[in-house]
PASERO-43120 format. One record per residue (C-alpha): residue in three letters; x, y, z; chain. Coordinates in steps of 0.1 Angstrom, whole numbers. Each point is the difference from the previous one (the first is absolute). Example, Ala and Ser with C-alpha at 12.3 -4.5 7.8 and 13.67 -1.06 7.14 Angstrom:
BEGIN
ALA  123  -45  78  A
SER  14  34  -7  A
//
This chain:
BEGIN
UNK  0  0  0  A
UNK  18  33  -11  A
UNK  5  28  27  A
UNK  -27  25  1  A
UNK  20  38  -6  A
UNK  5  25  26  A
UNK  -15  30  -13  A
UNK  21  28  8  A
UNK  -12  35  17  A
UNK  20  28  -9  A
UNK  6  30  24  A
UNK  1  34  -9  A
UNK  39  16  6  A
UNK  3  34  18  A
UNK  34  9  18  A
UNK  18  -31  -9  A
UNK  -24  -23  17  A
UNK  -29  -20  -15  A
UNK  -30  13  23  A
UNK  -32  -15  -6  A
UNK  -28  22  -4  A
UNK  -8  15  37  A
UNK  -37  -6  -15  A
UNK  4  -34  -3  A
UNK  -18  2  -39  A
UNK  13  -16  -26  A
UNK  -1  -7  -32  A
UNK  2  -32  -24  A
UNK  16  -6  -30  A
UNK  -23  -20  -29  A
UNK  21  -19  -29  A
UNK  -16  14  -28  A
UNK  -6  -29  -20  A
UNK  -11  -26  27  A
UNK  -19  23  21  A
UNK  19  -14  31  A
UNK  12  19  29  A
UNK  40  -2  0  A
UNK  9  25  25  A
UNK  -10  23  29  A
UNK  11  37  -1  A
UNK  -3  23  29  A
UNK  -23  28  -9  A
UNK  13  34  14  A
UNK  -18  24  19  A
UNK  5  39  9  A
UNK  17  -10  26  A
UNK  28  -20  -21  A
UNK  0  31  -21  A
UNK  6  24  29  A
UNK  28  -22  18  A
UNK  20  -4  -36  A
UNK  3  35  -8  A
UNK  15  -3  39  A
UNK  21  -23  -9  A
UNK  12  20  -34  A
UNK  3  31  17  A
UNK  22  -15  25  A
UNK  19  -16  -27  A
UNK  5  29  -27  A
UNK  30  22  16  A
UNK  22  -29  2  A
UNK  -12  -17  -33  A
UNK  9  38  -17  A
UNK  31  5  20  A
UNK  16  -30  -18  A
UNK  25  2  -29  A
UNK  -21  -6  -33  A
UNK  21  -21  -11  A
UNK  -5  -18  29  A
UNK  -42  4  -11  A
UNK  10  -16  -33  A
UNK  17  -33  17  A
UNK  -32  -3  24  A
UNK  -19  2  -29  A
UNK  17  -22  -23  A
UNK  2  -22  26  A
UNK  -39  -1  4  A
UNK  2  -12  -42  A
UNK  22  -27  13  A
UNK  -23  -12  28  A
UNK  -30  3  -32  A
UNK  17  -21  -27  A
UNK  6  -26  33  A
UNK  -40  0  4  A
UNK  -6  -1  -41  A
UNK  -20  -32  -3  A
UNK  -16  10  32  A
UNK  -12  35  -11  A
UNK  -8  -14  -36  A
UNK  -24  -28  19  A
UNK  -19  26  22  A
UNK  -8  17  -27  A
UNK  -6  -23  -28  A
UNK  -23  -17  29  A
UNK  -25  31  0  A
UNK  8  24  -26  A
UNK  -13  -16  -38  A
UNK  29  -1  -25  A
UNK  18  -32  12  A
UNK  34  -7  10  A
UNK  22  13  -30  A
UNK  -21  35  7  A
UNK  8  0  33  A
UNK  39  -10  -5  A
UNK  2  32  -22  A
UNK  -14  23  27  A
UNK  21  -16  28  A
UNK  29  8  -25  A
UNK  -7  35  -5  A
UNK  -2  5  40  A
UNK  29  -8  7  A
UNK  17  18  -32  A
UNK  -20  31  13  A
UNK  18  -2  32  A
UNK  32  -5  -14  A
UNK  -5  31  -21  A
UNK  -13  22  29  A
UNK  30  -12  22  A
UNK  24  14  -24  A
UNK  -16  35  -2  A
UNK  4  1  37  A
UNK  35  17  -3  A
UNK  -7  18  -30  A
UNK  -31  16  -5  A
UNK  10  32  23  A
UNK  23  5  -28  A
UNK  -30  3  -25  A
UNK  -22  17  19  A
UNK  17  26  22  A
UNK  18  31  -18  A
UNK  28  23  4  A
UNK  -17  32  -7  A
UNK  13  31  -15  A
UNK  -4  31  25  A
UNK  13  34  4  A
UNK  30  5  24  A
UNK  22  -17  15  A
UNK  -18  -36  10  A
UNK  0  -33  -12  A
UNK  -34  -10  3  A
UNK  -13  -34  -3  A
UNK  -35  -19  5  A
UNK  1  -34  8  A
UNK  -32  -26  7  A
UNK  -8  -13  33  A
UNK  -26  -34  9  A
UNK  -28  21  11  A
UNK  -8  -24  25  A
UNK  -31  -32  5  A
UNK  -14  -5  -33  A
UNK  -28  -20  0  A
UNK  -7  -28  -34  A
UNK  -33  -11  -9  A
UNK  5  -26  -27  A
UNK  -30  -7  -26  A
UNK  -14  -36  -8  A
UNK  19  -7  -32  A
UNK  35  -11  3  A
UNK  -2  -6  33  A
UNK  39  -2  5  A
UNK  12  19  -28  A
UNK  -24  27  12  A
UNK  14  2  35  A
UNK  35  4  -6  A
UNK  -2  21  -28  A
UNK  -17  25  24  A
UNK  23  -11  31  A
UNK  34  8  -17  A
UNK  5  34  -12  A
UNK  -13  11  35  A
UNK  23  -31  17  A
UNK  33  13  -16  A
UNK  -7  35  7  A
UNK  -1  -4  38  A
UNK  -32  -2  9  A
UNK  -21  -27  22  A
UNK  -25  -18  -14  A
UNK  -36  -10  7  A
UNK  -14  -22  -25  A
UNK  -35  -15  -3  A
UNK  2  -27  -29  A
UNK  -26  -11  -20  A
UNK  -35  -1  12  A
UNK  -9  -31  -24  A
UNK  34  -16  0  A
UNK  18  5  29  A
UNK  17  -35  7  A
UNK  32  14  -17  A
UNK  5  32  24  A
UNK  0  -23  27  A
UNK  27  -21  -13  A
UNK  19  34  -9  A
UNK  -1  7  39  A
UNK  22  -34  1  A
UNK  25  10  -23  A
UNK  0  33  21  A
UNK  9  -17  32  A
UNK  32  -17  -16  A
UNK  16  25  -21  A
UNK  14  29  23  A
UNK  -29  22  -2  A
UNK  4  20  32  A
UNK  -32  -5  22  A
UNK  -29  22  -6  A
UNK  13  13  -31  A
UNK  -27  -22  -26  A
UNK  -29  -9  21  A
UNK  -23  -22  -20  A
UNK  -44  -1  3  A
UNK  -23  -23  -14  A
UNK  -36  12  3  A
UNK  -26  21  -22  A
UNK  8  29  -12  A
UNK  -33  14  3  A
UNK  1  -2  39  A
UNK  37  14  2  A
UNK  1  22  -27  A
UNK  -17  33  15  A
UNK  22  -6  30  A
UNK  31  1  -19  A
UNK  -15  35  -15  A
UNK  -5  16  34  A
UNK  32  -12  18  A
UNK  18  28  11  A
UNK  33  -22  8  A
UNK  0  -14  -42  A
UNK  17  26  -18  A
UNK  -6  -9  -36  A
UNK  -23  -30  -16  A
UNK  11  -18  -35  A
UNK  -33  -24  -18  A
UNK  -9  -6  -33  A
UNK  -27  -14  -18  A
UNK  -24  4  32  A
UNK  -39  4  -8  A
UNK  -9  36  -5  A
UNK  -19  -2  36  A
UNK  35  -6  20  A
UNK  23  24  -25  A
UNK  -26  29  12  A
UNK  1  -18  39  A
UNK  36  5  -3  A
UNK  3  37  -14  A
UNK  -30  13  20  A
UNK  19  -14  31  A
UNK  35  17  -6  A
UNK  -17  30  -6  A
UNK  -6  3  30  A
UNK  37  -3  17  A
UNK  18  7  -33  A
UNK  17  -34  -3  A
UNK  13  -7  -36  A
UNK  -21  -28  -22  A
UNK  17  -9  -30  A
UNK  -24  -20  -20  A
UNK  16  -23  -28  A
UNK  -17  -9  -28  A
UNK  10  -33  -19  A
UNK  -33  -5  -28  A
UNK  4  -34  -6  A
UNK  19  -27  18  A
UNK  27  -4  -27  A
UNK  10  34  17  A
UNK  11  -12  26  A
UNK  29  -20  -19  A
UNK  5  25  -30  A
UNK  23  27  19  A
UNK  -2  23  -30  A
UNK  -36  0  -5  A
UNK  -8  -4  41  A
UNK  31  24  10  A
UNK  4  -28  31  A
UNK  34  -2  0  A
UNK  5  39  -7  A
UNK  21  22  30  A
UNK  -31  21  -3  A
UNK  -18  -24  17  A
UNK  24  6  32  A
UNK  -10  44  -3  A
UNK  -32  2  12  A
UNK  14  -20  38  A
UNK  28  32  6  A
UNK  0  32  9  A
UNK  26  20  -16  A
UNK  22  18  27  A
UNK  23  33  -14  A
UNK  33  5  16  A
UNK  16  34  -1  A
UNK  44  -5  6  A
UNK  23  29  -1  A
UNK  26  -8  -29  A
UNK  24  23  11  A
UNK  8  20  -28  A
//
């Protein structure tokens, strides 16, 4: 008689731990073809929310503080920890999302290329987007970027994976923590990205990791005062508005990405996703004034 399977419950992953929900919901994971429950998922509340921004506030100073290059290893490393979970990422998501295996090997693919990419811009893109300005007198005067601080990610349904890092990164390499709710309809691979968190030198607190619904958590994110900028795409219209309504109100940045089609989200000419423009909207750009002596 062949061993029944242990169906696994994943936990959500704020400050370096894997907390269970403190509401004690959860949600399960249905194989799309067989209609079979495969997993449990923790379903996060306010709460979550509230003690992860905590957790990436705590975390941010230190995580900026850090050489980039040394950004660029951590995340490079986080690739290396991803192509070490391939087969498992391809499975979660050729178990739920329609497009079978080979679909889901090319999107596991382009995550970890995305992350490769990002981690080399983490020493560079200063370069491209600060300036040495031109001024009258006798200054050298200079603007430079700086992380601006928690940005919060609300990944759409398609591309579950894909979708997450390419809105984690440019933010990631800048300097800035992360809070990150995953898919609503296909979250079983942001839980497994909380694992390849916890072994690959990401400091604690810097990516904290939600599974939930985004229409329970995403007017919260709008009206935290502690987030200091939001990055989404391809939300519904009802939680764009949620989300720009809300940081109208404490003048938080919400930098909405638009990729039309999913074949965006590969095609980084068409999509811009692997573009150091991608990294701008997560800085503020600080102007330093420097006596030349002449």
């Amino acid at each position: 008689m062949a061993r029944q399977r242990i169906m696994k419950t994943y936990k959500l992953y704020i400050g370096g731990k894997f907390p269970r929900s403190e509401s004690g919901r959860s949600i399960e994971v249905v194989e799309s073809k067989k209609e079979a429950v495969i997993a449990h998922l923790c379903r996060a509340s306010r709460k979550d929310l509230r003690d992860a921004v905590e957790a990436a506030r705590q975390a941010q100073p230190a995580w900026v503080a850090r050489d980039a290059y040394n950004r660029g290893q951590i995340l490079y490393r986080m690739a290396e920890m991803m192509e070490g979970k391939n087969e498992e990422f391809a499975e979660a998501i050729a178990s739920t999302v329609p497009g079978g295996k080979r679909r889901a090997k090319r999107e596991v693919s382009a995550a970890i290329d995305r992350l490769v990419h990002y981690a080399g811009w983490a020493d560079k893109f200063g370069q491209v987007l600060g300036t040495h300005n031109p001024v009258a007198g006798p200054y050298y005067n200079f603007t430079v970027p700086e992380a601006t601080g928690v940005v919060a990610v609300v990944a759409p349904d398609d591309e579950p994976l894909l979708a997450l890092v390419t809105l984690m990164a440019p933010p990631l390499c800048a300097g800035n923590a992360i809070v990150a709710l995953g898919s609503s309809e296909h979250p079983l691979s942001t839980s497994i990205l909380g694992e390849v968190c916890a072994t690959s030198d990401v400091p604690d607190g810097v990516v904290n990791l939600l599974t939930g619904y985004r229409e329970e958590l995403v007017e919260h994110m709008a009206a935290h005062r502690e987030i200091n900028s939001i990055h989404a795409a391809n939300l519904p219209k009802d939680q764009t508005t949620l989300l720009r309504l809300g940081a109208s109100e404490n003048v938080k940045r919400v930098h909405i990405s638009d990729f039309s089609n999913d074949e965006d989200w590969y095609d980084v000419v068409a999509g811009g996703s692997e573009s150091p423009w991608m990294i701008e909207p997560f800085v503020e750009m600080k102007t330093i004034w420097h006596p030349s002596g002449i």
